[in-house]
N, CA, C and O atoms as a Tinker XYZ file with bonds, in Angstrom:
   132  protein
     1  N    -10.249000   17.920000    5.268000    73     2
     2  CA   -10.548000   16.483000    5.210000    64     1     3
     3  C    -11.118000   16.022000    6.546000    63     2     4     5
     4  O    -10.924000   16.721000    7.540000    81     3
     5  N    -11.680000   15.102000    6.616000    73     3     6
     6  CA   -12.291000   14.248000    7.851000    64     5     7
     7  C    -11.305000   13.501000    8.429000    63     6     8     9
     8  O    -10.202000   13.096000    8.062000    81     7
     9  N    -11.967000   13.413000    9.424000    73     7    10
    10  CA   -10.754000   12.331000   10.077000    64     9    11
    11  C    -10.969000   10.996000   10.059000    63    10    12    13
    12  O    -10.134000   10.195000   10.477000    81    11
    13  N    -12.387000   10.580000    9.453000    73    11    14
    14  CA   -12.362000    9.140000    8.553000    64    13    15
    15  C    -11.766000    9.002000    7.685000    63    14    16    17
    16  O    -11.098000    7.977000    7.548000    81    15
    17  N    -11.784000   10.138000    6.625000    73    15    18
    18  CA   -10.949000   10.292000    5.264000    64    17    19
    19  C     -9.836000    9.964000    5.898000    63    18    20    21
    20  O     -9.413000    8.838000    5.632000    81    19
    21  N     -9.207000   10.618000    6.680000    73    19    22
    22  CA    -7.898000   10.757000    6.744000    64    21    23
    23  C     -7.039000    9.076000    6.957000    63    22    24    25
    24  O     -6.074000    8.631000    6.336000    81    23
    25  N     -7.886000    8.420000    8.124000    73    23    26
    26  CA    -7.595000    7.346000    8.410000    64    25    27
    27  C     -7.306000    6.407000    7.099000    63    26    28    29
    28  O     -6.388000    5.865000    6.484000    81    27
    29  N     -8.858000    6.608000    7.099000    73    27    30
    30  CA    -8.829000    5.310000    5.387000    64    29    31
    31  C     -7.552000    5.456000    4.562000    63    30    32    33
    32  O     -6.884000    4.511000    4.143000    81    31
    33  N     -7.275000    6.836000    4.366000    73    31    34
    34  CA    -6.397000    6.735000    3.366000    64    33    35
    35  C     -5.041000    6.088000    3.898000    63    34    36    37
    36  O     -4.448000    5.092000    3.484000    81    35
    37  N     -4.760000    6.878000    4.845000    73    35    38
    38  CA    -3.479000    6.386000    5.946000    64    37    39
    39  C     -3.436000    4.195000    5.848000    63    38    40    41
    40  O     -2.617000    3.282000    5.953000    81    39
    41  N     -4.738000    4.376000    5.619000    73    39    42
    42  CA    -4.881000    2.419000    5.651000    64    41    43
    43  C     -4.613000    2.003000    4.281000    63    42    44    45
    44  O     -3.762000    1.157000    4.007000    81    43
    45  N     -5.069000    2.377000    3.739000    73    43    46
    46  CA    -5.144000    2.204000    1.929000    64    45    47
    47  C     -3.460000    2.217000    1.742000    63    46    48    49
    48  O     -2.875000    1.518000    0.914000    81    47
    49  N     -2.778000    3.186000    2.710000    73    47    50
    50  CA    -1.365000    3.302000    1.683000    64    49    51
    51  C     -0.232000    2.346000    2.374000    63    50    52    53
    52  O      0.802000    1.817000    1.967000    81    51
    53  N     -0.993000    2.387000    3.728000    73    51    54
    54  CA    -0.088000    1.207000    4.670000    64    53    55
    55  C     -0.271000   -0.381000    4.129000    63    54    56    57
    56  O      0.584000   -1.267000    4.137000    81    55
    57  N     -1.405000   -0.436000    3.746000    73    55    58
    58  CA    -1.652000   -2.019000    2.798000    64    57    59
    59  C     -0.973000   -2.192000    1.246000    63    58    60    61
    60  O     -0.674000   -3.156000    0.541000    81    59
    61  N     -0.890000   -0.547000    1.098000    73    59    62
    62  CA     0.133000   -0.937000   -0.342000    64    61    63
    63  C      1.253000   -0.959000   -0.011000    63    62    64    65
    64  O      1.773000   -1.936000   -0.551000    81    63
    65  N      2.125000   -0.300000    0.733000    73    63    66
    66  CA     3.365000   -0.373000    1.632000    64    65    67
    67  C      3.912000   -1.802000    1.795000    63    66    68    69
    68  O      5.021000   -2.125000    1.370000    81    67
    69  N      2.922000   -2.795000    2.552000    73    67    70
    70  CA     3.077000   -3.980000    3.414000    64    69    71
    71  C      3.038000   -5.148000    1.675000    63    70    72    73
    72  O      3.540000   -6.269000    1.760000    81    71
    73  N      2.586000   -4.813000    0.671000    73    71    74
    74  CA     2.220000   -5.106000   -0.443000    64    73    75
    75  C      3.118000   -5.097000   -1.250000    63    74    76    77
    76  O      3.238000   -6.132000   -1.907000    81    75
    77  N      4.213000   -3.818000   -1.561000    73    75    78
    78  CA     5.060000   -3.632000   -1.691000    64    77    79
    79  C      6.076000   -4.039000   -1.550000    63    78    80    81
    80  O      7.018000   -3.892000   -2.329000    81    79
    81  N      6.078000   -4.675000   -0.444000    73    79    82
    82  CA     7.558000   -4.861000    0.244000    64    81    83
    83  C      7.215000   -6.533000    0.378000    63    82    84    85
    84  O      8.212000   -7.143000    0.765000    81    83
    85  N      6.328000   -7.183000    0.204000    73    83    86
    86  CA     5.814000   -8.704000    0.016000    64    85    87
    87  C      6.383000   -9.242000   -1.657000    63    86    88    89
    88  O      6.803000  -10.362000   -1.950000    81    87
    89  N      6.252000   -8.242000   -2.417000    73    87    90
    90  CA     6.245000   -8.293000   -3.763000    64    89    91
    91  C      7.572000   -8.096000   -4.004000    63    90    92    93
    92  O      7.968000   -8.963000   -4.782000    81    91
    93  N      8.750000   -7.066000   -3.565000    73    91    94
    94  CA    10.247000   -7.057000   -3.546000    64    93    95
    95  C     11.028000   -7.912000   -2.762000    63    94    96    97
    96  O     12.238000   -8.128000   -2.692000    81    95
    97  N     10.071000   -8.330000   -2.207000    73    95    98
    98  CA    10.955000   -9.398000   -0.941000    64    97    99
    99  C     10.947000  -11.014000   -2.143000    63    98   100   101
   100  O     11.935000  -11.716000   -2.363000    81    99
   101  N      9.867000  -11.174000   -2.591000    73    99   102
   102  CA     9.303000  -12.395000   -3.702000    64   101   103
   103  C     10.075000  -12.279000   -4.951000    63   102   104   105
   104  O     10.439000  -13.335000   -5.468000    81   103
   105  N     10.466000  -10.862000   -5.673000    73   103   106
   106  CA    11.054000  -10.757000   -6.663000    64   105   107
   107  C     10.288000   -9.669000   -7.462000    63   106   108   109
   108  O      9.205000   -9.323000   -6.991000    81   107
   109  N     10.754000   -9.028000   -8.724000    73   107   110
   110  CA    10.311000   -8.080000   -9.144000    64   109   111
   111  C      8.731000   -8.049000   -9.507000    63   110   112   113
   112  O      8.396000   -8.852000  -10.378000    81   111
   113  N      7.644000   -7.170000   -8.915000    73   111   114
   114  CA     6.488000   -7.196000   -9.373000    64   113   115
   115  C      5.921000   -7.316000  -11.231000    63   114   116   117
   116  O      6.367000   -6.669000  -12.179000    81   115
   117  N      4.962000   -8.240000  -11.234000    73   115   118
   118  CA     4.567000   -8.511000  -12.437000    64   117   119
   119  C      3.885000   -7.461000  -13.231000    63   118   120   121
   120  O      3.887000   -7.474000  -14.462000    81   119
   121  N      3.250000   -6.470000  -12.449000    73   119   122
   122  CA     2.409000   -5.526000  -13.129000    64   121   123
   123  C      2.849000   -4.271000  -11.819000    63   122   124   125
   124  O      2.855000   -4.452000  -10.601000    81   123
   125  N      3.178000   -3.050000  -12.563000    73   123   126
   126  CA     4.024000   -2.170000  -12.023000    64   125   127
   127  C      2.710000   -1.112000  -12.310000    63   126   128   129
   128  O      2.222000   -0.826000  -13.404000    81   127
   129  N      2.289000   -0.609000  -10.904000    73   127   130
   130  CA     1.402000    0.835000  -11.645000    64   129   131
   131  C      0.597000    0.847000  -10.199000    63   130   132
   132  O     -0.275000    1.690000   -9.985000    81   131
C-alpha cells in the first residue's frame, strides 16, 4: 500500500470512530451498517 492510501484510510476510520461515538453519546443510531 502507499502511504497516501494508508493515511486516507487511517482518516476515513478515525471520522467514523469520532461519528460513532457522537451517535452513542446522542442515543442509539438510526441506521446501523
Amino acid at each position: 500500500m502507499r502511504t497516501a492510501d494508508i493515511a486516507v484510510s487511517v482518516e476515513a476510520v478515525s471520522r467514523v470512530g469520532r461519528a460513532a461515538l457522537r451517535f452513542s453519546r446522542q442515543g442509539p443510531p438510526l441506521s446501523v451498517g
